[in-house]
C-alpha positions as CSV (number, residue, x, y, z in Angstrom):
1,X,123.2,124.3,42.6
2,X,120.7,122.1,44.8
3,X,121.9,119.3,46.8
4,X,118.8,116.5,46.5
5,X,120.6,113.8,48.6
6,X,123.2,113.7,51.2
7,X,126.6,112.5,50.3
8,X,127.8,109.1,52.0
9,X,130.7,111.6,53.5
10,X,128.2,114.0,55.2
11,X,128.8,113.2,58.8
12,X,132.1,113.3,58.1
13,X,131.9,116.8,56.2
14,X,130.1,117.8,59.2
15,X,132.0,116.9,62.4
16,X,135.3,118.3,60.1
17,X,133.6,121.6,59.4
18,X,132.1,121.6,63.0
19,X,135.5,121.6,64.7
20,X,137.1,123.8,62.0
21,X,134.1,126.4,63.1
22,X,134.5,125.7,67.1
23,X,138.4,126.0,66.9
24,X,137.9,129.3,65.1
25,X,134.9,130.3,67.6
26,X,133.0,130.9,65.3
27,X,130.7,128.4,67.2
28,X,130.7,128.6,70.9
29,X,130.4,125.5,72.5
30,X,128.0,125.9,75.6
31,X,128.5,122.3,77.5
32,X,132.4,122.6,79.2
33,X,130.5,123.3,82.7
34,X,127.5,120.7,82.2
35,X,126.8,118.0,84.9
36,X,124.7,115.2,84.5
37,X,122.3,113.8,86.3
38,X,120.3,110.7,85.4
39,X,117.6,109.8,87.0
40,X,114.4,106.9,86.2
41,X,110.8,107.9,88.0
42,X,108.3,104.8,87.7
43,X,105.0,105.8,86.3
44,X,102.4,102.8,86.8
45,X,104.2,100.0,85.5
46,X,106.5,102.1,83.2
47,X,109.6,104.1,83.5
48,X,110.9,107.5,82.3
49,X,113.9,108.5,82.3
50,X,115.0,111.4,83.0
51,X,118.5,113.7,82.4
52,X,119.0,116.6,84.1
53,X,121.5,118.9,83.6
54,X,123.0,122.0,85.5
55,X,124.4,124.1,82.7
56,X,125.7,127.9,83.9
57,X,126.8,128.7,80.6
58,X,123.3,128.7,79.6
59,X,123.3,132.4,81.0
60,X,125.3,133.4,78.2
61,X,123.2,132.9,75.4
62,X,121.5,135.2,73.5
63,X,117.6,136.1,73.8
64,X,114.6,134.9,71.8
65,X,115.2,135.8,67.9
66,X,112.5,137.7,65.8
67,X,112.2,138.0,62.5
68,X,113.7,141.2,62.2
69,X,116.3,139.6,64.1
70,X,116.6,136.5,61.9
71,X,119.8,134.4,62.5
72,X,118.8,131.7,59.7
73,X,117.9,134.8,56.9
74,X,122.0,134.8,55.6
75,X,123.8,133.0,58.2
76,X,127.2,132.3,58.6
77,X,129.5,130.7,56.2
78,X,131.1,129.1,58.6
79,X,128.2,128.0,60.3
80,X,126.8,126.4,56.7
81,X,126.8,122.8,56.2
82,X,124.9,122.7,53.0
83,X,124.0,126.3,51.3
84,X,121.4,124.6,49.5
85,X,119.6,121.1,49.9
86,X,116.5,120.2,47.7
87,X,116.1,124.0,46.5
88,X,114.3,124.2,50.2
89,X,116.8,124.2,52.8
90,X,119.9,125.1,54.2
91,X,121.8,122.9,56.7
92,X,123.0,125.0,59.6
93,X,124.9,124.6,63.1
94,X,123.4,125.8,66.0
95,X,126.5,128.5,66.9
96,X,125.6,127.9,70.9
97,X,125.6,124.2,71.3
98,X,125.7,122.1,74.3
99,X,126.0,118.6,72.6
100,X,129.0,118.9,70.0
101,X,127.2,118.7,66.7
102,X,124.2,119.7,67.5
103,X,122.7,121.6,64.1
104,X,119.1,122.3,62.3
105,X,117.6,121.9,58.9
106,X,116.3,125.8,58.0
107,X,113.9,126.6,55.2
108,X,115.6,128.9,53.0
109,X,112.7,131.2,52.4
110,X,110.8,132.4,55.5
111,X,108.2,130.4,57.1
112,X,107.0,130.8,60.5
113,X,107.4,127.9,63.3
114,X,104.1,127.5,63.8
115,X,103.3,126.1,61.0
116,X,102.7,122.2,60.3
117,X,106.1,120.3,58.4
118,X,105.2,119.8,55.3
119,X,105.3,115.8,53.6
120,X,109.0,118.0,52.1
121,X,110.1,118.9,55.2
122,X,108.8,115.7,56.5
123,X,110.9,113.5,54.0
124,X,114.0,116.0,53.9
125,X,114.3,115.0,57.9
126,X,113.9,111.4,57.8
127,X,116.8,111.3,54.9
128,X,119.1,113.2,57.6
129,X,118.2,111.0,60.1
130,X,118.8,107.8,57.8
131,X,122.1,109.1,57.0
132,X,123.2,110.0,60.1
133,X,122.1,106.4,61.2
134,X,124.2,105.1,58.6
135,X,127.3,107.1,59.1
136,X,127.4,107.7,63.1
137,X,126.9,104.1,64.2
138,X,127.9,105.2,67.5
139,X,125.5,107.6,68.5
140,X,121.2,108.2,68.2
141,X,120.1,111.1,66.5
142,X,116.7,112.7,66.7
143,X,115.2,115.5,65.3
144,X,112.8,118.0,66.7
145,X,110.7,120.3,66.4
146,X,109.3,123.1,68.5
147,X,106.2,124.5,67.2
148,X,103.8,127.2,68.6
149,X,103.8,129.9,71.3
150,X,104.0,127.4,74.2
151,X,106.4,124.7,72.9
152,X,109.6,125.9,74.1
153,X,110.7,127.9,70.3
154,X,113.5,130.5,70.7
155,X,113.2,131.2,66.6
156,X,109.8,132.0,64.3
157,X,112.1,131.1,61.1
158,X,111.2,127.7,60.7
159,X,113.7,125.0,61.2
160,X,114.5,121.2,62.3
161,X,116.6,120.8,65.0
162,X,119.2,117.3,65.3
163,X,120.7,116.6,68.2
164,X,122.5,113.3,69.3
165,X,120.8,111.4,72.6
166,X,123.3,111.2,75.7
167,X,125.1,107.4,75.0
168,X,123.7,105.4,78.6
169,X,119.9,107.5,77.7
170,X,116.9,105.7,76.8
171,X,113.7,108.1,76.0
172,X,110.3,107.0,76.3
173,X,109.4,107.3,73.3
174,X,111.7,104.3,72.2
175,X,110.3,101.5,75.0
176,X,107.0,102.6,73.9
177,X,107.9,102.1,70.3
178,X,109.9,98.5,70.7
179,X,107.3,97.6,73.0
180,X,105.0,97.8,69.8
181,X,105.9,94.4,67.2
182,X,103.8,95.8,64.3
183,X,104.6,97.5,61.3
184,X,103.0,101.3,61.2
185,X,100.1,102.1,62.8
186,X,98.1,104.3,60.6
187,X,94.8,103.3,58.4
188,X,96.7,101.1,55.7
189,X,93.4,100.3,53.9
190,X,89.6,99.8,54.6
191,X,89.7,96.4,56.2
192,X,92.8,96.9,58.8
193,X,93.2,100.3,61.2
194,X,95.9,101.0,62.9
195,X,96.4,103.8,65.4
196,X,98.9,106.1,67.2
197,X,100.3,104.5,70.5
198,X,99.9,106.1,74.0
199,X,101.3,104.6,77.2
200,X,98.5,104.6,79.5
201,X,101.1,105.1,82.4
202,X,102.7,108.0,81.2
203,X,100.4,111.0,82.8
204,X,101.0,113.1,79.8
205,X,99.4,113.2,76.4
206,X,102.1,112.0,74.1
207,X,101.2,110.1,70.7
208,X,103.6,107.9,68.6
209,X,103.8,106.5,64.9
210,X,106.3,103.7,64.6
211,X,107.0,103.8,60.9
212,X,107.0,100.3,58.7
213,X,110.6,99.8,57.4
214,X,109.6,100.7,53.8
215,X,108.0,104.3,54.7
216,X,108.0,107.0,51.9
217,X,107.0,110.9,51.9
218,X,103.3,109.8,51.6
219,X,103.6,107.8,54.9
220,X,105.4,110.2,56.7
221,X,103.1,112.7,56.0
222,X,99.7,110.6,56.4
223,X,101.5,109.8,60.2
224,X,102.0,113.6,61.0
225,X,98.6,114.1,59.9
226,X,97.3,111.6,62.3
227,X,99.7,112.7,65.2
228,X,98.3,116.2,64.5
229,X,94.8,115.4,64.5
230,X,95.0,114.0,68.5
231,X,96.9,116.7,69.6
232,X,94.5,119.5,67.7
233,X,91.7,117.7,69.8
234,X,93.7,117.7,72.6
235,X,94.4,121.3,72.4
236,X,90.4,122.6,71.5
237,X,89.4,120.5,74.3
238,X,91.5,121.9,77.0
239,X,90.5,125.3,75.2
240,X,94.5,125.8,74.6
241,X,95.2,129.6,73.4
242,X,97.3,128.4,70.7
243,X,98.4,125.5,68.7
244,X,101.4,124.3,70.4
245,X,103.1,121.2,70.2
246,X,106.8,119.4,70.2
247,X,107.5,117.3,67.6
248,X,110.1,114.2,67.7
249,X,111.6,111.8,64.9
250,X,113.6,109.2,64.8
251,X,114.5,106.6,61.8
252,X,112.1,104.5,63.8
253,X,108.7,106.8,65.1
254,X,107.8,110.0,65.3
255,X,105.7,111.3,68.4
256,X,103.8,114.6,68.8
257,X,102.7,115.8,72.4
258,X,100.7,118.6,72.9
259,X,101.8,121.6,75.4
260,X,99.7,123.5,78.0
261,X,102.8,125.9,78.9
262,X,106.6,126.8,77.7
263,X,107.8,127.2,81.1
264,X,107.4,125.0,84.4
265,X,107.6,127.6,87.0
266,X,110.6,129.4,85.8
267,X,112.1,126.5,83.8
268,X,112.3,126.7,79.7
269,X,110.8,123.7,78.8
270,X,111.3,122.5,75.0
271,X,111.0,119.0,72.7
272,X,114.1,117.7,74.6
273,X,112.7,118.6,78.2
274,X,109.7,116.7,77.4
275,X,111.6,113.7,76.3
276,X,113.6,113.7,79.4
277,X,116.2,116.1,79.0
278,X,115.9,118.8,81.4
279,X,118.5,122.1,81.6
280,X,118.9,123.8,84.5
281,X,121.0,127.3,84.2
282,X,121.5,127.2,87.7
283,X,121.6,125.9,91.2
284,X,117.8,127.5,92.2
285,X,116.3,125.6,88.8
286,X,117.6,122.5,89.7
287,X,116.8,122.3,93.4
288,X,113.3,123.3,91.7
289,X,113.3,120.6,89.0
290,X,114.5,118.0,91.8
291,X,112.0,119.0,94.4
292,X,109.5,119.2,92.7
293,X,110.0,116.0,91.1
294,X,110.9,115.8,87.0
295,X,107.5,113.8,85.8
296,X,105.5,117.0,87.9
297,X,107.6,119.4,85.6
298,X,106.9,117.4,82.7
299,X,102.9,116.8,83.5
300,X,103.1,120.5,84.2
301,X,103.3,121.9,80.7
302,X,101.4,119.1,78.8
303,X,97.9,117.9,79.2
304,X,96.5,115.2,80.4
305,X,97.0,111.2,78.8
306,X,94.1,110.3,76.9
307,X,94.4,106.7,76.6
308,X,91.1,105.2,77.1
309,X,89.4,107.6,74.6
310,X,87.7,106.0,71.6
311,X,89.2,106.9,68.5
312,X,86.4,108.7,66.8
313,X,86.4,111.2,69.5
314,X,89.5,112.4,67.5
315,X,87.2,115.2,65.8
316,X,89.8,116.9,63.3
């Protein structure tokens, strides 16, 4: 039977399944060796911060997945949160985390990655996020989504990944969207437009919807749709050779940014690396990341900000 909404004990079923699952290795907790680095590179008269973090153990883990090699088809039991939410999804963990808890929403029939979220899918991850918001007061939550050949995906099944923020780590994403004091953003009726935010001092293309406080499944997906729209311009313009993009969302914005490349150099690059996260799998990479500077590894697999550009150039 169908789980339609998350019980008020679901972080709680989750953090006591997760450590049942860990203890038994059954998952195989990747962070023991990480170190952290953090690190905040002006930009114009903004900031980004950046974390960047030496991980060896990222060695260990296993190569790209296919869809004859599909981990989410029947995974493990142990590895199930829920078995069957909204007669859509299963909630999974990821069985090689480096941030205890770290685990994804997965459709339960196949659907590729590179396809758009869906006002379901859409909805299904904002009610995740709210609960998770309610019931782990002591930590931020995002959820993510890697989409397309260039955005960093190690899976074609599709899925939502969740992963808390590091507690002293403050993304982008968030200053741009507190630094915004109205409500939405998106055409709300003939007489008022409103439109996706873009910090003119971040190099990088990057587009944001901060949601009003009474958003619904219709919202959410009316703000993808806008989101999309930029960064499918973005993408035909730059004559991209496939629709890639990352995909972040919070209880309080989502934000869509548009890839050029998965890799910097030789550096996996994903939604968290271009929100500030960086992994480093070892010494070489992170001398790399750090001499080459973290916004150049950023600016290096996005395109270019397009603040400035009137918003009926946005041609899809």
């Amino acid at each position: 039977m169908a789980t339609n909404t998350l019980p008020d004990t679901f972080f709680q079923q989750l953090v006591a399944k997760y450590e049942t699952a860990k203890g038994d290795h059954h998952i195989l907790f990747n962070g023991e060796s990480a170190v952290h680095e953090l690190i905040s590179v002006p930009t114009g008269s903004s900031t980004i911060n950046y974390q960047i973090t030496l991980l060896k153990s990222l060695m260990h883990r296993p190569d790209q997945g296919s869809k004859d090699k599909n981990p989410f088809a029947n995974p493990e039991p142990e590895l199930t949160i829920l078995a069957n939410y909204k007669d859509e999804f299963k909630i999974v963990f990821n069985k090689y985390p480096v941030v205890d808890y770290h685990f994804m929403l997965v459709t339960n029939e196949f659907r590729p990655q590179s396809s758009p979220l869906t006002p379901l899918e859409l909805s299904a991850t904002y009610e995740v996020l709210q609960a998770l918001k309610t019931q782990d007061t002591g930590r931020d939550w995002v959820g993510f989504y890697n989409s397309g050949d260039e955005s960093g995906a190690s899976q074609p099944h599709k899925h939502i990944q969740f992963m808390s923020l590091p507690s002293d780590f403050v993304p982008y994403s968030k200053s741009l969207c507190d630094s915004y004091t109205e409500e939405g953003y998106i055409p709300i009726n003939t007489i008022v437009e409103r439109y996706p935010l873009q910090d003119g001092n971040i190099p990088f293309a990057h587009f944001l919807a901060k949601f009003p406080t009474d958003i619904d499944e219709e919202g959410l997906a009316l703000s993808f749709a806008a989101l999309l729209q930029r960064t499918l311009t973005v993408l035909r313009e730059n004559q991209a050779t496939s629709i890639s993009y990352n995909f972040i969302m919070t209880t309080e914005y989502m934000m869509m940014i548009p890839r050029r490349s998965s890799k910097y150099k030789q550096i996996g690059i994903n939604s968290c690396g271009v929100l500030g996260l960086i992994l480093c799998k070892n010494e070489e990479l992170l001398d790399l990341v750090k001499s080459d500077g973290c916004l150049e590894v950023t600016k290096g697999v996005c395109f270019e900000n397009t603040s400035g550009k009137a918003e009926t150039d946005y041609d899809y």
